[in-house]
N, C-alpha and C positions, 0 to 999 in steps of 0.2 A: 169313494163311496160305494154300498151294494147295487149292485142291480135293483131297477125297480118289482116290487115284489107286491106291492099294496097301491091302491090310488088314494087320493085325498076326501072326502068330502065335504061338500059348501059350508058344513054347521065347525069344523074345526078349523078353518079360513076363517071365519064370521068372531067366534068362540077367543081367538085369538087376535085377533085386531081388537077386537072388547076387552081382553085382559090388557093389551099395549096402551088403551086410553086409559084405563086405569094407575098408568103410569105416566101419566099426561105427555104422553107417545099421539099426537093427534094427526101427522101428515104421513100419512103410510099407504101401501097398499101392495097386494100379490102381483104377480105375472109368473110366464113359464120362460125357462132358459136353459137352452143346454138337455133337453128332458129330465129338467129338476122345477120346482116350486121354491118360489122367493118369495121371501118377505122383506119389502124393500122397508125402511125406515131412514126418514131426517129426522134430525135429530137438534132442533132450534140453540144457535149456541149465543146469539148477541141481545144483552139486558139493555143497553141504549147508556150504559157509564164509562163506556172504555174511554180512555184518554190516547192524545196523539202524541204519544211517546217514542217514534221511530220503531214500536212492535205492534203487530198488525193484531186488529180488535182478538181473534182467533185463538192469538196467543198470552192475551192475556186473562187467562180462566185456564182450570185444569187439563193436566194432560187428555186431549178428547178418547185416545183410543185407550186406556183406563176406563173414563169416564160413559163412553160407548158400549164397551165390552162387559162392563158390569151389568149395564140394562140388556143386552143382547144374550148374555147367560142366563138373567132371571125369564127371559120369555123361550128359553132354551129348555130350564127347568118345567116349566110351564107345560112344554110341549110335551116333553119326555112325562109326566104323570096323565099325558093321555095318551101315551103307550106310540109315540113317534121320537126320533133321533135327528136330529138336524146338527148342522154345522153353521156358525157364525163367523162374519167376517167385518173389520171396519181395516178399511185404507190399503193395508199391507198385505194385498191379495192380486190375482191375475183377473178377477169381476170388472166387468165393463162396467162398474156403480153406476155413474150416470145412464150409461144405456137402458140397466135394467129399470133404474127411478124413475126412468122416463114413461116405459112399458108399463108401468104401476101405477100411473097416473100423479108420482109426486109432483113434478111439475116438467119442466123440457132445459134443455141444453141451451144456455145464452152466447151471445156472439162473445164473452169475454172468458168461455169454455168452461161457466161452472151451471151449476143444476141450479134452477130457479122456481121457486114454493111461491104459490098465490100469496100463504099465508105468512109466512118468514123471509121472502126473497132468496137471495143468495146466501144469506149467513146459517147455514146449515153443515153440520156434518151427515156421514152416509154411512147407515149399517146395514147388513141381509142376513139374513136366515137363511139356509138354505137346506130344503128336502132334497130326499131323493126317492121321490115320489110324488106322481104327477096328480091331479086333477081327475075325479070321474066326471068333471063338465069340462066346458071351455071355457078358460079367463080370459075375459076379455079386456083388449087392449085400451089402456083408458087415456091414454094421448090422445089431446084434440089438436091436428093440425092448426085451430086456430090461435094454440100457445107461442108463440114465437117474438122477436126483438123487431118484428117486422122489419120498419128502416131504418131504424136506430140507430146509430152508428157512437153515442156517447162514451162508451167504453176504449172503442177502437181509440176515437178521437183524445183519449183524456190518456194514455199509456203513455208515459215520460220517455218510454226507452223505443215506441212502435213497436211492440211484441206481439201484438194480436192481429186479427183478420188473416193476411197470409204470412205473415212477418216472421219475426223469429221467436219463436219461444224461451228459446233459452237465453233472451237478455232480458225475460223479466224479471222485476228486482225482487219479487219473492223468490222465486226459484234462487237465484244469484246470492242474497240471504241465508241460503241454506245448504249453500255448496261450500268443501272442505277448500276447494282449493279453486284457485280464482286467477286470471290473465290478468293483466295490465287495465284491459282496457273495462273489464269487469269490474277492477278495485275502483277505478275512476269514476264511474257508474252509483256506487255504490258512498263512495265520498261527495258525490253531488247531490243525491238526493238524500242523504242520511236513513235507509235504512236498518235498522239493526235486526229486525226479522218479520218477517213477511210484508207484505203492502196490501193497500184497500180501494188503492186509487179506481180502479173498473167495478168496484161494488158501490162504491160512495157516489158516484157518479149517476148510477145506473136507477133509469125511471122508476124501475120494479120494487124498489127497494124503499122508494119513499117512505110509504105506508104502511109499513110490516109491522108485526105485533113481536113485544119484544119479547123472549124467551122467558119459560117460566120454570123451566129445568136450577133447582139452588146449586145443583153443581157448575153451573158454568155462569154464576156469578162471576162479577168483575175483581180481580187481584188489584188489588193497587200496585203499579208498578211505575209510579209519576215520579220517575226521578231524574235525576239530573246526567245526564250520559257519560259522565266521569266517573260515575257511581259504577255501572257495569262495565269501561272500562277496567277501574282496578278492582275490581271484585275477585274476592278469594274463593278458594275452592270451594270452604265453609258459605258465606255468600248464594255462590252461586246453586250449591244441595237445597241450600235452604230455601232460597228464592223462585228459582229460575227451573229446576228440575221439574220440580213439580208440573209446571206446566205445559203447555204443548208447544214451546218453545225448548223444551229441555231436553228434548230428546236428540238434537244433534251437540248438543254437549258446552262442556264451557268455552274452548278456544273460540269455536266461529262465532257466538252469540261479543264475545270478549272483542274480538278481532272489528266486527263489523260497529261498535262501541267506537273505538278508538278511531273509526273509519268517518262516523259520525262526526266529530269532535273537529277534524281536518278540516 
């Protein structure tokens, strides 16, 4: 990015979170990072129809960073026809997302290590804009200390594999789900609890989550993907374009989704 060369003002902050509601964009907000200006954005992705098919709610609705990036270019556009340049980022970037969402006042970091929204809970995805170009105020920091999991411990407690708290990360079975290549004792893992791709056990659990409003974004409607796990066991490459690419399950490709199928079935 340039040098800063220009600062921001409160009316095109303002200006542009009103165009983002207008894309029923409602749990957002700025901070500074890095001596740049974000615009943090969740992105509500659970309608309350996903079924318990061995693929986590997440993955059954469209590819999100497609679906993310398409909105994150039109408020990009947006930006640019009031004579600023920014850069957008969802997932596949070095952004501490959660840090900054947190800084923004979207909501705070749960003891099950995802970003938690008053208004949607955990089922959110995470976009930013980012200036380069700071603020002629101060944004302020809209975390309130008193957002947190207090004593909570329901997520820790509910994790099939103990993956959270201090534990190990990499035997959760999303992650595990989503990896090319897998140990013994990983596949094992993986044949006991039938995942096929990702898991929801620390969000379905989790208090925050009760009373969430469900997503009103038509893109990330629920797929039907209620099928019988023999079905994406032998599913063909045809299949699986058709099916499974699409969504945000497709993007690690047909074998592992195939693989973790036939692992189910065991």
């Amino acid at each position: 990015m340039c040098k800063l060369t220009e600062q921001l003002n409160e009316n095109i902050l303002t200006s542009t979170i009103d165009f983002c509601r207008k894309l029923n964009l409602d749990t957002l907000g700025w901070c500074e990072w890095d001596n740049q200006s974000i615009l943090a954005i969740a992105f509500p992705y659970y309608d309350f129809k996903s079924n318990n098919n061995g693929f986590s709610i997440y993955a059954q609705r469209l590819d999100y960073h497609k679906v993310v990036r398409s909105y994150l270019d039109r408020i990009r556009y947006y930006l640019e026809t009031k004579g600023y340049t920014s850069e957008a980022y969802v997932d596949n970037n070095t952004l501490p997302e959660r840090d900054i969402a947190t800084l923004a006042g979207i909501g705070f970091i749960g003891k099950n290590n995802l970003l938690i929204t008053k208004k949607y809970g955990s089922f959110v995805f995470l976009g930013e804009i980012v200036l380069n170009k700071l603020t002629d105020f101060n944004l302020k920091n809209n975390h309130s200390e008193n957002d947190n999991c207090k004593s909570c411990t329901k997520c820790i407690d509910s994790c099939p594999t103990n993956s959270l708290g201090e534990k190990n990360i990499n035997i959760c079975l999303s992650y595990l789900s989503q990896q090319k290549t897998l140990t013994p004792d990983d596949e094992a893992l993986l044949k006991r609890y039938k995942n096929i791709f990702g898991c929801d056990i620390c969000q379905l659990c989790c208090p925050h989550n009760k009373n969430v409003v469900p997503s009103s974004l038509e893109e990330f409607k629920t797929i039907d993907m209620d099928k019988d796990p023999l079905v994406f066991a032998n599913m063909t490459n045809k299949y699986f374009k058709d099916n499974i690419k699409p969504t945000s399950a497709g993007w690690r490709g047909k074998n592992v989704v195939k693989r973790n199928a036939i692992f189910s079935l065991s």
